[in-house]
DSSP file (Angstrom, degrees, kcal/mol; ACC not computed):
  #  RESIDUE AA STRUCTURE BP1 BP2  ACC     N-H-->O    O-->H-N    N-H-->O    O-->H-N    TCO  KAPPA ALPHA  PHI   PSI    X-CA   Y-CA   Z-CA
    1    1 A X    >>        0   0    0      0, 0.0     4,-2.2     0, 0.0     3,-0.6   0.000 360.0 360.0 360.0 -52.1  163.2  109.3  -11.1
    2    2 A X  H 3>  +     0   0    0      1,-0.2     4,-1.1     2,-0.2     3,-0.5   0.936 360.0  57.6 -50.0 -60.7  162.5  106.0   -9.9
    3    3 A X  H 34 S+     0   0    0      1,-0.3    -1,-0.2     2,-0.2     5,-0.0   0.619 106.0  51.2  16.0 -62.8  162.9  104.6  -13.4
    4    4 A X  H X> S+     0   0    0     -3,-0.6     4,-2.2     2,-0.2     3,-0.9   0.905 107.1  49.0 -94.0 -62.8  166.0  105.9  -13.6
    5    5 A X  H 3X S+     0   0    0     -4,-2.2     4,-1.0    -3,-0.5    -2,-0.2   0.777 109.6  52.3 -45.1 -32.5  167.5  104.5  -10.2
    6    6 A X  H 3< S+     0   0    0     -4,-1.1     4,-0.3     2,-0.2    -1,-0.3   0.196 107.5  49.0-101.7   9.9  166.4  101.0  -10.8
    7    7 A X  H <> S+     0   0    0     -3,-0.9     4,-1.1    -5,-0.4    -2,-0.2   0.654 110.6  52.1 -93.2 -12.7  167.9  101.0  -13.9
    8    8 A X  H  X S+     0   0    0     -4,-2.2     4,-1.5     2,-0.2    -2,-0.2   0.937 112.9  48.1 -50.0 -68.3  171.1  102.5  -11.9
    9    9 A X  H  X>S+     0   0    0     -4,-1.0     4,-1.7     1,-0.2     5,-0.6   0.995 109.6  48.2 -72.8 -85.9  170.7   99.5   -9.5
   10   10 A X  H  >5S+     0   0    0     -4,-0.3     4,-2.2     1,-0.2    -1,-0.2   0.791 113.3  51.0 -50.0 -35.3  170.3   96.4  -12.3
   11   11 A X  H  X5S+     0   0    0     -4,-1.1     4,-2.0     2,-0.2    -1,-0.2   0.917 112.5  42.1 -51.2 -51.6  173.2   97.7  -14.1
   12   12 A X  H  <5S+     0   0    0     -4,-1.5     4,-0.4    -3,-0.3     3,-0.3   0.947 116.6  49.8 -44.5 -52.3  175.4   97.8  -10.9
   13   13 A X  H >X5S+     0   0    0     -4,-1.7     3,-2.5     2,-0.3     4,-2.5   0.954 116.6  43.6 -72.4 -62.3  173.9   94.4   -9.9
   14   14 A X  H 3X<S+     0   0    0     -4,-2.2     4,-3.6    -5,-0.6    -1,-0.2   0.800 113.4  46.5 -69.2 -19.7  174.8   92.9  -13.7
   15   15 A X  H 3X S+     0   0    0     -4,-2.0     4,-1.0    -3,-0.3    -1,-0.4   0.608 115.8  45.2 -91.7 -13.5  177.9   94.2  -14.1
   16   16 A X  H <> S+     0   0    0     -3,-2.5     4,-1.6    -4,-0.4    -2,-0.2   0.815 120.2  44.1 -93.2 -29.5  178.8   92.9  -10.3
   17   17 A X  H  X S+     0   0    0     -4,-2.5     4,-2.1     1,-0.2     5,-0.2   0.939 118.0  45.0 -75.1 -42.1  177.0   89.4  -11.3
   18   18 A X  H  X S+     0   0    0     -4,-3.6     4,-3.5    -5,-0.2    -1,-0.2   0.831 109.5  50.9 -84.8  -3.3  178.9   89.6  -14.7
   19   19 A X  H  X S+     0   0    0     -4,-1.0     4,-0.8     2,-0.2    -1,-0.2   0.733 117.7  49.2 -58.9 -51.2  182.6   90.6  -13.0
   20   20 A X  H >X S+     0   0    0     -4,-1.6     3,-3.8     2,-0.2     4,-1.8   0.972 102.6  56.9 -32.5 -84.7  181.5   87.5  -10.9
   21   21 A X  H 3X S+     0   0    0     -4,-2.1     4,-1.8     1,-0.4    -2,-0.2   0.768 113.7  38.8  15.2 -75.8  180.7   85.4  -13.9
   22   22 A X  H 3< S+     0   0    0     -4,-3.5    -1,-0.4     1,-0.2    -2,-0.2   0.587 108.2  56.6 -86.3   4.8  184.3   85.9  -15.3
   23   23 A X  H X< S+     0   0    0     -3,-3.8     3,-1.8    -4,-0.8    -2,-0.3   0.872 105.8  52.2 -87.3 -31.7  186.5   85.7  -12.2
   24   24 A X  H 3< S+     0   0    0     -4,-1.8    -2,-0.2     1,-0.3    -3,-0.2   0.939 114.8  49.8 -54.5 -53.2  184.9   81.9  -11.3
   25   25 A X  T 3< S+     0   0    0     -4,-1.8     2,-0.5     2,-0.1    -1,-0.3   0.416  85.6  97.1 -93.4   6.1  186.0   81.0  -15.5
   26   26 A X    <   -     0   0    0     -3,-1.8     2,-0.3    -4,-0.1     0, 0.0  -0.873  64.0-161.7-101.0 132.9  189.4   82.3  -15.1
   27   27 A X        -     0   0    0     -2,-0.5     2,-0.3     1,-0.0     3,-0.1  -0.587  28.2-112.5-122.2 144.8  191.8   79.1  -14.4
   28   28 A X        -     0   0    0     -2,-0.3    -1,-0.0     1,-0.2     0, 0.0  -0.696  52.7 -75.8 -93.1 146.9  195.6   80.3  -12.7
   29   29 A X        -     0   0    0     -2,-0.3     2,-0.2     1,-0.1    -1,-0.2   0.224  58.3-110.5 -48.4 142.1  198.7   79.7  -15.1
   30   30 A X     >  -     0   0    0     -3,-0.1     4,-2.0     1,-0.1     5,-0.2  -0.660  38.9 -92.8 -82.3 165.9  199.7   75.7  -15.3
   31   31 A X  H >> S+     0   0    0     -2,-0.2     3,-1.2     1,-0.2     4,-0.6   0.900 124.9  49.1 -18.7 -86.7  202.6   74.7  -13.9
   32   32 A X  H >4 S+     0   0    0      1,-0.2     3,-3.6     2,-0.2     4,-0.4   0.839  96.4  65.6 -31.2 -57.5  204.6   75.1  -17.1
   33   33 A X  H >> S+     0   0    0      1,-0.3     4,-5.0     2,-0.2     3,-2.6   0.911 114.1  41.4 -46.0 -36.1  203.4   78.6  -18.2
   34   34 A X  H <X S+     0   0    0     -4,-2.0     4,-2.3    -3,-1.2    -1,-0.3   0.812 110.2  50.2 -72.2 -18.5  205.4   79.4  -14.8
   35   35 A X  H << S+     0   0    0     -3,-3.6     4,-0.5    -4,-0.6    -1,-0.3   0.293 112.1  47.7 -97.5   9.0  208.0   77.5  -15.3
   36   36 A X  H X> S+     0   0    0     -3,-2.6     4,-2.3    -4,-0.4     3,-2.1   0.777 111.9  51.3-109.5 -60.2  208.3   79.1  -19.0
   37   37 A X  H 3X S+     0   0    0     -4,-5.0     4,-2.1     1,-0.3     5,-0.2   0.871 111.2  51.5 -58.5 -39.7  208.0   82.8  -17.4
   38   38 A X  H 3X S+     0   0    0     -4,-2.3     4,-1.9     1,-0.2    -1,-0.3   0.765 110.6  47.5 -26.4 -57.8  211.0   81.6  -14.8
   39   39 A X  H <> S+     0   0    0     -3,-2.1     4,-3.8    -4,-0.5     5,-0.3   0.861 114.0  46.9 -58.5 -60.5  213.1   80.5  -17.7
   40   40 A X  H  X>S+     0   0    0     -4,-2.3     4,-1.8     1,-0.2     5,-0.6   0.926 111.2  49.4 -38.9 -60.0  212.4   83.8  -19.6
   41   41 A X  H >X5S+     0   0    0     -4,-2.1     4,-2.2     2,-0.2     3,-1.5   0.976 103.1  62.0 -61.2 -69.4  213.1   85.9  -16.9
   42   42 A X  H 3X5S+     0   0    0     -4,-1.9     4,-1.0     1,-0.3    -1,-0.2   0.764 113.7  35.4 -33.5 -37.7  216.4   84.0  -16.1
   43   43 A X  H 3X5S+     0   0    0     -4,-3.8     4,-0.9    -3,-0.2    -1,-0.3   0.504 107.4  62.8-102.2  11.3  217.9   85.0  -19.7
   44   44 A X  H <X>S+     0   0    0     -4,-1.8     4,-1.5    -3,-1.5     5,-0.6   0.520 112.1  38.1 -64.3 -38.6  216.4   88.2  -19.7
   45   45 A X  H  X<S+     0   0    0     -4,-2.2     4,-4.6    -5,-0.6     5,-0.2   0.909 117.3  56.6 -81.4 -42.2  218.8   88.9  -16.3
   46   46 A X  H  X5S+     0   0    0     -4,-1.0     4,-1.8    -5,-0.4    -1,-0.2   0.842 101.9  46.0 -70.6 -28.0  221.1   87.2  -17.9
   47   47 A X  H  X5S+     0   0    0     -4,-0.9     4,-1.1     2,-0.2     5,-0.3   0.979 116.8  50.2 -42.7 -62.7  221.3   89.2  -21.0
   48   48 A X  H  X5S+     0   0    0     -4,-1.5     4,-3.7     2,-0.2     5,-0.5   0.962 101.0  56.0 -53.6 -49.8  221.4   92.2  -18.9
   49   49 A X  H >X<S+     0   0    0     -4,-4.6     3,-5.2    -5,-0.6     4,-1.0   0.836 111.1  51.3 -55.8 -71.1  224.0   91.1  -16.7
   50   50 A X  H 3X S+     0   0    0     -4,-1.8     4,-0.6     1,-0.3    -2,-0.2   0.536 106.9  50.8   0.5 -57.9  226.1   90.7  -20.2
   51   51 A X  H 3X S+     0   0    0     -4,-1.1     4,-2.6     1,-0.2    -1,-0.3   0.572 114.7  43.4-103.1 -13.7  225.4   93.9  -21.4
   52   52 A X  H <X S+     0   0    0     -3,-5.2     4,-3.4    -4,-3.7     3,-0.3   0.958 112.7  48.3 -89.3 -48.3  226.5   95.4  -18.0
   53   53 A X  H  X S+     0   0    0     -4,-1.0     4,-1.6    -5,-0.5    -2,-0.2   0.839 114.4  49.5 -43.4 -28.2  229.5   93.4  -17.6
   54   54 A X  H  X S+     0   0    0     -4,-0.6     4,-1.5    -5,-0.4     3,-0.3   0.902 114.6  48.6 -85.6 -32.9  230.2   94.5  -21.7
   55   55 A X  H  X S+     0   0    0     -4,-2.6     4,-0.8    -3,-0.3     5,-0.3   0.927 110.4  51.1 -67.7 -33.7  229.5   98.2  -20.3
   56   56 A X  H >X S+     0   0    0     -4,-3.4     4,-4.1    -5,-0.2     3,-1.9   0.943 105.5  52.7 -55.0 -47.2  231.9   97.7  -17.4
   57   57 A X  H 3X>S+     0   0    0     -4,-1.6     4,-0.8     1,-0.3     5,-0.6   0.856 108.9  52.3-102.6 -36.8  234.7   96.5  -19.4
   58   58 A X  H 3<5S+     0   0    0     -4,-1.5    -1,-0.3     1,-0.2    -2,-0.2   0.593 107.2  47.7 -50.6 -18.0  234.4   99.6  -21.7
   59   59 A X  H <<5S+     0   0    0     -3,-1.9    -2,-0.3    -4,-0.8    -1,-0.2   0.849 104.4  64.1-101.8 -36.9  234.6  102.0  -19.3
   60   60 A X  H  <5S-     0   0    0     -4,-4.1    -2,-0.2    -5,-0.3    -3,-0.2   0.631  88.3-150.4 -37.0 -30.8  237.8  100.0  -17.7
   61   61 A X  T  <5 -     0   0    0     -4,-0.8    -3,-0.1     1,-0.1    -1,-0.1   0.744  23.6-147.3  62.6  45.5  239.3  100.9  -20.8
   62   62 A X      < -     0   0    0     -5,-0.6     2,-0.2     1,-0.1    -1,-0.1   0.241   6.8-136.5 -22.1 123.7  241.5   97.5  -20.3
   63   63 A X    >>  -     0   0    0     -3,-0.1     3,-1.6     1,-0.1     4,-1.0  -0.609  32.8-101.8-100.6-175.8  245.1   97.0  -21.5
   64   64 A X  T 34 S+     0   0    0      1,-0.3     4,-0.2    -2,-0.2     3,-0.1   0.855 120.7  51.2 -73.0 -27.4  246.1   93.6  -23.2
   65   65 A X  T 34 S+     0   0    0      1,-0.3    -1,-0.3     2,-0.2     4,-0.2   0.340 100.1  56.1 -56.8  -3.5  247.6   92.5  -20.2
   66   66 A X  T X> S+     0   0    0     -3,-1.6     3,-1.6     1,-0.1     4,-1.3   0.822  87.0  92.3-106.7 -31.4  245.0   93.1  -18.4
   67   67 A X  H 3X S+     0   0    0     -4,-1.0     4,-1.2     1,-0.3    -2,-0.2   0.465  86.6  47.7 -20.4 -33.2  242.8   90.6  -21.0
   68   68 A X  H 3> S+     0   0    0      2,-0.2     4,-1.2     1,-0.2    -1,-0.3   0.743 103.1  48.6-108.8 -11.9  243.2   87.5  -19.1
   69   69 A X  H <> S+     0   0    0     -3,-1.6     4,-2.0     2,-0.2    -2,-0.3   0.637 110.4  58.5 -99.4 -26.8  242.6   87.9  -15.9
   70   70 A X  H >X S+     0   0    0     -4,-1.3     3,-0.7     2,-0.2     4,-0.5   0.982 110.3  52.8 -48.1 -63.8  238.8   90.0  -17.3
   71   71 A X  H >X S+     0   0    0     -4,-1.2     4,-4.4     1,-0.4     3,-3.1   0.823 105.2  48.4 -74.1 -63.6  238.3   86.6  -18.9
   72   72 A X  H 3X S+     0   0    0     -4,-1.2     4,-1.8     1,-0.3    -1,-0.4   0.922 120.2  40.7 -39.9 -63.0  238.9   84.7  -15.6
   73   73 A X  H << S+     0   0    0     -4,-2.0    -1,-0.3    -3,-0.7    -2,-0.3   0.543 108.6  51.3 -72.3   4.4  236.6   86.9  -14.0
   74   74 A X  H <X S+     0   0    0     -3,-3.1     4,-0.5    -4,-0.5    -1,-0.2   0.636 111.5  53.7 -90.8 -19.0  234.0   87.3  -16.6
   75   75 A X  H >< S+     0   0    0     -4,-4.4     3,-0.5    -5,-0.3    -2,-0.2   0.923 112.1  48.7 -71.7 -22.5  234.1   82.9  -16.5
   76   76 A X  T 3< S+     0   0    0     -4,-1.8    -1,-0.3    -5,-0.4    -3,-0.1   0.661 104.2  60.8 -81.6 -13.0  233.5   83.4  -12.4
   77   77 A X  T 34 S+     0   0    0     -5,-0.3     2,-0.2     2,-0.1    -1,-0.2   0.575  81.4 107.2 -90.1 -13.2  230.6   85.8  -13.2
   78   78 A X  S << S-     0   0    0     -4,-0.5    39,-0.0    -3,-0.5    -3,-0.0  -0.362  84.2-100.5 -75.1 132.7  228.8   83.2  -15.0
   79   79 A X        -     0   0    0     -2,-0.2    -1,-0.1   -33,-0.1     3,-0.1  -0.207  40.2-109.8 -71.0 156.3  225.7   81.8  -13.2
   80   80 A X        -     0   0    0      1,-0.1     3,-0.1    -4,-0.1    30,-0.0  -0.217  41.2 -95.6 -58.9 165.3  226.3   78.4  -11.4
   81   81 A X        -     0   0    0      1,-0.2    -1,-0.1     3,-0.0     3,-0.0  -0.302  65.2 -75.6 -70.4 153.1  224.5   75.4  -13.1
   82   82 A X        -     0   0    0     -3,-0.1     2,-0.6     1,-0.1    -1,-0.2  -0.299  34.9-123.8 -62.4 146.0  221.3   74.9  -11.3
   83   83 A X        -     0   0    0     -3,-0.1     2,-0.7     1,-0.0    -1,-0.1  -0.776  35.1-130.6 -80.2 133.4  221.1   73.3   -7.8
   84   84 A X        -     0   0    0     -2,-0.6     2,-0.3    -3,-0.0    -1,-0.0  -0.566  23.9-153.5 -65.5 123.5  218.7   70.6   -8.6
   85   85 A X        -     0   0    0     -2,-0.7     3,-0.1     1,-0.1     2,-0.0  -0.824  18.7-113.5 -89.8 140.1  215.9   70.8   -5.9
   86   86 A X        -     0   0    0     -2,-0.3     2,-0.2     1,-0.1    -1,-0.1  -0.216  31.2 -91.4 -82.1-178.2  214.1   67.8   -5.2
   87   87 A X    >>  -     0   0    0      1,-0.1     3,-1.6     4,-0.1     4,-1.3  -0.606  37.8-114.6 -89.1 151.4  210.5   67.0   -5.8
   88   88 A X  H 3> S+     0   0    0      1,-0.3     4,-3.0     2,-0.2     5,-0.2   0.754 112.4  62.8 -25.4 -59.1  208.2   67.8   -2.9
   89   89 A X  H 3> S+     0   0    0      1,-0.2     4,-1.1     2,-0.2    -1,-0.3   0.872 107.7  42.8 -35.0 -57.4  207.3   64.0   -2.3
   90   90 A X  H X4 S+     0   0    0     -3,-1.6     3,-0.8     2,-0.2    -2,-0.2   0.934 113.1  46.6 -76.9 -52.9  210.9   63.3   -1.5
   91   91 A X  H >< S+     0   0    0     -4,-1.3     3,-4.4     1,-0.2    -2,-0.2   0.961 113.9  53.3 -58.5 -72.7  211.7   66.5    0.9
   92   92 A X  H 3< S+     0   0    0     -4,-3.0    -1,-0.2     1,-0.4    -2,-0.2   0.561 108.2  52.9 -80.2  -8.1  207.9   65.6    2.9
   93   93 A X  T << S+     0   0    0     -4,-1.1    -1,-0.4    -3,-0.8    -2,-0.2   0.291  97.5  92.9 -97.5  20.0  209.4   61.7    3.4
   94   94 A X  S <  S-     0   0    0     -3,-4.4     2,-0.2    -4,-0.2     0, 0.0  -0.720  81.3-121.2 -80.4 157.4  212.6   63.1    5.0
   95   95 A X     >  -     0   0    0     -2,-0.1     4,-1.7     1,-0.0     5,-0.2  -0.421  27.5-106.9 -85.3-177.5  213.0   63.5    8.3
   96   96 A X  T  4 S+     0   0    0      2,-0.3    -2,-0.0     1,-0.2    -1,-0.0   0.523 126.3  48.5 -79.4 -14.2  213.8   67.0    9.7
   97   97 A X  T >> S+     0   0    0      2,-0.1     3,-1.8     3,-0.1     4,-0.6   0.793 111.7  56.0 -96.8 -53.6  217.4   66.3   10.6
   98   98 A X  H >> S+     0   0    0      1,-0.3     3,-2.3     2,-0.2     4,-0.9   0.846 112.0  45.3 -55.1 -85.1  217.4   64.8    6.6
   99   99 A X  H 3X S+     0   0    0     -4,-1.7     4,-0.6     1,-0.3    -1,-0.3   0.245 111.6  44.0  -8.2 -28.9  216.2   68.1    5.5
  100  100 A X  H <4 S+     0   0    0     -3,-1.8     4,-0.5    -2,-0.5    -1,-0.3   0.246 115.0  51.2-109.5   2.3  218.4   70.5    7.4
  101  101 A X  H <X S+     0   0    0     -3,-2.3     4,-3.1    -4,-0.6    -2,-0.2   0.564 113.3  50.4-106.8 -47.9  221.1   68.1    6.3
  102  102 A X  H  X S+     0   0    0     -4,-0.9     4,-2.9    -5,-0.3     3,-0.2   0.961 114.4  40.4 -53.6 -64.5  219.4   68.7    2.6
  103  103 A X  H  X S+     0   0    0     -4,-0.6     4,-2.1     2,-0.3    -1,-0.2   0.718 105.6  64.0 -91.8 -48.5  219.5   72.3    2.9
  104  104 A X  H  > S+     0   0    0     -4,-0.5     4,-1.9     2,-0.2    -1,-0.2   0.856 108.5  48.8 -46.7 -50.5  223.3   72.6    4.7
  105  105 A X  H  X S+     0   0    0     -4,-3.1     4,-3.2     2,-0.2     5,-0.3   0.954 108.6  51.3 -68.1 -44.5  224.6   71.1    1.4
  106  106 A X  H  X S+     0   0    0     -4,-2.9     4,-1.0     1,-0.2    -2,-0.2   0.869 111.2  45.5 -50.3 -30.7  222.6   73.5   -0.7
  107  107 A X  H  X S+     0   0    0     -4,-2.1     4,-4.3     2,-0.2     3,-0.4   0.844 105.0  63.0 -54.8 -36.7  223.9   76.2    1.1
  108  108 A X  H  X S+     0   0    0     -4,-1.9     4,-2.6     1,-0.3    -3,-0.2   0.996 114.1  38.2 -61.1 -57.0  227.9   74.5    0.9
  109  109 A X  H  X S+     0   0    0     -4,-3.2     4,-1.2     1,-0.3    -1,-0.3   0.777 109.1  56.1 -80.9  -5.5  227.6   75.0   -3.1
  110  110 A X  H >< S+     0   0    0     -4,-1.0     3,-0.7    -3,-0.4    -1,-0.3   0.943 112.4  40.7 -71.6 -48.5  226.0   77.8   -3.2
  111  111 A X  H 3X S+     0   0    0     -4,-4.3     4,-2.8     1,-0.2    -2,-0.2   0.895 103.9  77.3 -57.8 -28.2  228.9   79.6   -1.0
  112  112 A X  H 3X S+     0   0    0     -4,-2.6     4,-2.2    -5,-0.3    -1,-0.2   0.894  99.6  33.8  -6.1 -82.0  231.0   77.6   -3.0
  113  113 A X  H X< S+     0   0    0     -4,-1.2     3,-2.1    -3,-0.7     5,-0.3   0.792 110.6  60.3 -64.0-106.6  230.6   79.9   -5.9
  114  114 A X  H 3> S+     0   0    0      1,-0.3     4,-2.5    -4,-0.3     3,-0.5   0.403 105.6  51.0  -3.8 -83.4  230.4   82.7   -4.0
  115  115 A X  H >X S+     0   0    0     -4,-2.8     4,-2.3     1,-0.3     3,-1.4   0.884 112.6  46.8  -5.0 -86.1  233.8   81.7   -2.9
  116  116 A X  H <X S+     0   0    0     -4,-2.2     4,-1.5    -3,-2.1    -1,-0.3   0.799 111.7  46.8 -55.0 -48.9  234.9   81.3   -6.4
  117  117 A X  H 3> S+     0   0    0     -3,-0.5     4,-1.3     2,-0.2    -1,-0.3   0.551 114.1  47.1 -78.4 -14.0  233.5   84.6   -7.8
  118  118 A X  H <X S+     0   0    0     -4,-2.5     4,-1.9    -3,-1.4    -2,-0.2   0.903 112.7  48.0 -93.8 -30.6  234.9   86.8   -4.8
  119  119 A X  H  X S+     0   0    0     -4,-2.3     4,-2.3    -5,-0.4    -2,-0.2   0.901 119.0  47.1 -77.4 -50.6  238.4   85.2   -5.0
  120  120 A X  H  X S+     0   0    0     -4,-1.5     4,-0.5    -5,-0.3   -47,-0.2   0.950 109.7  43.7  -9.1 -91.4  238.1   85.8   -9.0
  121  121 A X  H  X S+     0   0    0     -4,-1.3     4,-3.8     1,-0.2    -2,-0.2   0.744 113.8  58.1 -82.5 -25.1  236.9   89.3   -9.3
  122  122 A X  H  X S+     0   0    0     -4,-1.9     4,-1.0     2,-0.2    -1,-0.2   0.894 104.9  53.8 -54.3 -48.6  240.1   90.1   -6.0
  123  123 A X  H  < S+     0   0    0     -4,-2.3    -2,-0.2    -3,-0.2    -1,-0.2   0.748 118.7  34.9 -80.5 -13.0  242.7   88.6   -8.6
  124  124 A X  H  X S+     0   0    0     -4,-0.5     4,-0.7     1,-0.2     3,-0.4   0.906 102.1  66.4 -91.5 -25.0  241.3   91.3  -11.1
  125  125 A X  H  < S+     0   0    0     -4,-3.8    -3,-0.2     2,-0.2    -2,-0.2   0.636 103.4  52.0 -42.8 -35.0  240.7   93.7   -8.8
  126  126 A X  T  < S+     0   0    0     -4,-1.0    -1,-0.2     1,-0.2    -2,-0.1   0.533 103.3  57.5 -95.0   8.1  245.1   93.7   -8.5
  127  127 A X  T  4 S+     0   0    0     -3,-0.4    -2,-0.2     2,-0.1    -1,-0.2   0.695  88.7  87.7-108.9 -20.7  245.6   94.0  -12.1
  128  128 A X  S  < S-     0   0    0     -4,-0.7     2,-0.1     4,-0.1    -3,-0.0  -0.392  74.8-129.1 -67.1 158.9  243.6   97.5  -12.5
  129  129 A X     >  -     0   0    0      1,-0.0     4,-2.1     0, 0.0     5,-0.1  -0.338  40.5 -83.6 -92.1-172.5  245.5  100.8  -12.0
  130  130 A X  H  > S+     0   0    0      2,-0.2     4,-0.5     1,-0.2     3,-0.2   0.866 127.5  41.3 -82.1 -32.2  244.1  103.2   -9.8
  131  131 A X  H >> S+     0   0    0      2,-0.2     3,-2.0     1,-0.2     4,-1.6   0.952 110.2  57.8 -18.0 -73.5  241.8  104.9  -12.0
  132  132 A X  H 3> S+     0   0    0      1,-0.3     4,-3.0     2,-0.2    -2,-0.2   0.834 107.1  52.5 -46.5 -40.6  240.9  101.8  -13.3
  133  133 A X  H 3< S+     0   0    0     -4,-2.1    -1,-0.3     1,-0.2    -2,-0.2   0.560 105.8  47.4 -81.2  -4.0  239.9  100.8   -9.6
  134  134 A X  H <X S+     0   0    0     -3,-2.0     4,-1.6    -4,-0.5     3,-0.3   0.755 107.0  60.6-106.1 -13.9  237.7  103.6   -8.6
  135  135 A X  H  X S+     0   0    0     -4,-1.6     4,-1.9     2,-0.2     5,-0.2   0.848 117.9  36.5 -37.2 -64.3  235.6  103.1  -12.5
  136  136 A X  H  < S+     0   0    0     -4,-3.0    -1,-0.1    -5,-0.2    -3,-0.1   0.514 113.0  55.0-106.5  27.5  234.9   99.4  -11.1
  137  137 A X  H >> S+     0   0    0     -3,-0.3     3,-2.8     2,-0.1     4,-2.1   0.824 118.3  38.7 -83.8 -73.5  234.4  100.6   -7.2
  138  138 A X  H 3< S+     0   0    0     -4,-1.6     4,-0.3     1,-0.4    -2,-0.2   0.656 117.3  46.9 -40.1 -40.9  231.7  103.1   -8.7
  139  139 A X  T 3< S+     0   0    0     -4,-1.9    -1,-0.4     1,-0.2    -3,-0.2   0.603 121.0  40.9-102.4 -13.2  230.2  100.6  -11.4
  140  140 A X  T X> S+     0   0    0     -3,-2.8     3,-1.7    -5,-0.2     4,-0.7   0.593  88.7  77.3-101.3 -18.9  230.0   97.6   -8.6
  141  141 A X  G >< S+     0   0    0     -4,-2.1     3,-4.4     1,-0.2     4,-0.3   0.968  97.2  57.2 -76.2 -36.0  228.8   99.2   -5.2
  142  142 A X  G 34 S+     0   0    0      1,-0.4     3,-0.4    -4,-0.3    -1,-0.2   0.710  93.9  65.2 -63.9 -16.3  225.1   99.0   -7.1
  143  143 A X  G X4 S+     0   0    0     -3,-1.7     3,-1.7     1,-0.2    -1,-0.4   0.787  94.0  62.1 -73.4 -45.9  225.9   95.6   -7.3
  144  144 A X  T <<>S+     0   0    0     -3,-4.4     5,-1.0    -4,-0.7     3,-0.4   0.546  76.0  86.2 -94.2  -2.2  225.6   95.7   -3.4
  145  145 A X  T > 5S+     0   0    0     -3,-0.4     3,-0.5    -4,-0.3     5,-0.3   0.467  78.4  64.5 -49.2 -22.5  222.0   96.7   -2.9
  146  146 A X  T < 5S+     0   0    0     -3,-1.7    -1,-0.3     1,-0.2    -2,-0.2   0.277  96.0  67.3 -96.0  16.8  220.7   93.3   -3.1
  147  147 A X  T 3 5S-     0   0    0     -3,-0.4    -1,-0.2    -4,-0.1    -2,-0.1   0.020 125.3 -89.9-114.5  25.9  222.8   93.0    0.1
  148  148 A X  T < 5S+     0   0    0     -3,-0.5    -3,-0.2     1,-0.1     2,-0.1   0.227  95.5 117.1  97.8  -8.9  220.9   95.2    2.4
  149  149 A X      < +     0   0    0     -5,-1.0    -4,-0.2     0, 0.0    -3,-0.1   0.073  30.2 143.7 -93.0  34.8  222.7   98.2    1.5
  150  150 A X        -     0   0    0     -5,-0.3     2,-0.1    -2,-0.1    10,-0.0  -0.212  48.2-119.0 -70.8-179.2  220.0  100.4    0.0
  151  151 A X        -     0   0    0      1,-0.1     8,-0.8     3,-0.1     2,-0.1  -0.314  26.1-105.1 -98.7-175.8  220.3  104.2    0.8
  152  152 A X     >> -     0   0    0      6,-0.2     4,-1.9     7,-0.1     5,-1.4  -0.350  36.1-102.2 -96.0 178.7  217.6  106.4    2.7
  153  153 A X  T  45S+     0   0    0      2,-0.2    -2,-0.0     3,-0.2    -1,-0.0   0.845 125.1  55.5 -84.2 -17.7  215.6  108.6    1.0
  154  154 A X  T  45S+     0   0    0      1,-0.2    -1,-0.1     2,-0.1    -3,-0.1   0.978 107.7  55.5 -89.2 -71.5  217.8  111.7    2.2
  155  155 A X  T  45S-     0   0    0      1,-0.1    -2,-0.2     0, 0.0    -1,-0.2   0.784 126.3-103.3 -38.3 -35.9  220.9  109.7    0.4
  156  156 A X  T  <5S+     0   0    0     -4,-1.9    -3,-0.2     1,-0.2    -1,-0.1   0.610  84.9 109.7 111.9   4.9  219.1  109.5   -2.7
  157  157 A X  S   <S-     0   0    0     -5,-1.4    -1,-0.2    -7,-0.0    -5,-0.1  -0.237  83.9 -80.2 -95.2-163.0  217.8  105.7   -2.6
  158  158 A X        -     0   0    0     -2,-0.1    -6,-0.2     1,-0.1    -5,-0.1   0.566  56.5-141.9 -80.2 -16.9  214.7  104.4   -2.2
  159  159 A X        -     0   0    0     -8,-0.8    -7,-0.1     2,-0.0    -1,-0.1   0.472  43.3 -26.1  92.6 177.8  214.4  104.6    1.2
  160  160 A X              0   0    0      1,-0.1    -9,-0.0   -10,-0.0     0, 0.0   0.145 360.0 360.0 -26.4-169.5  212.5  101.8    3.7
  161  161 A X              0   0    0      0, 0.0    -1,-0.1     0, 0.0    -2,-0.0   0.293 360.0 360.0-131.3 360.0  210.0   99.6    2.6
């Protein structure tokens, strides 16, 4: 019985030493690898967003008149060019006024677009008929989840966090 316990015990003990062992040799992703998975992940949404905008436009069931003003909004749908961020070095020799100064412009171009995509998808929004407008009420409101608006769990969303 003893035998059998201390053989229990050094197995536990070597498998905890060798579990050690290999978290100490495991090195966190370089820089790049993250900066690869970012990339990926940025046309991976962006594929998707495609494929919904190409599901949207199917279900709109779009006349030819209606053809140029999707186009105008599918060019407003398109993500902005990146805001360049600066390197670390440069934000930690600003001062705090330079920084919030920094940070006020990113905000101007991001709302910018915003701007530009709501003013957009409103001039296409008056060329659907009414059909046509409750097809891209229904296919957009999901759209509006990243804006705080999830449902409760009794509504049939996901509920708090």
């Amino acid at each position: 019985m003893k035998s059998i316990r201390t053989t229990l015990i050094t197995t536990a003990l070597m498998a905890g030493l060798t579990g050690l062992a290999l978290a100490q040799n495991t090195t966190p992703p370089a820089d790049n690898d993250r900066v690869g998975r970012m990339e990926k992940m940025r046309e991976h949404r962006g594929e998707r967003h495609m494929q919904h905008l190409a599901q949207l436009k199917a279900k709109l069931n779009l006349q030819a008149a209606q053809e140029p003003a999707w186009n105008t909004f599918i060019q407003s749908m398109q993500p902005p060019a990146r805001i360049a961020r600066p390197e670390r070095a440069s934000v930690e020799k600003m001062t705090t006024p330079e920084r919030l100064d920094m940070m006020q412009a990113m905000k101007a171009q991001r709302d910018a677009h915003i701007q530009q995509r709501s003013e957009a998808t409103k001039a296409f929004y008056t060329t659907l008929n009414a059909e046509q407008k409750q097809v891209f009420d229904k296919e957009t409101v999901r759209k509006m989840k990243g804006f705080g608006m999830h449902g409760t769990k009794h509504e049939g969303g996901r509920g708090h966090h």
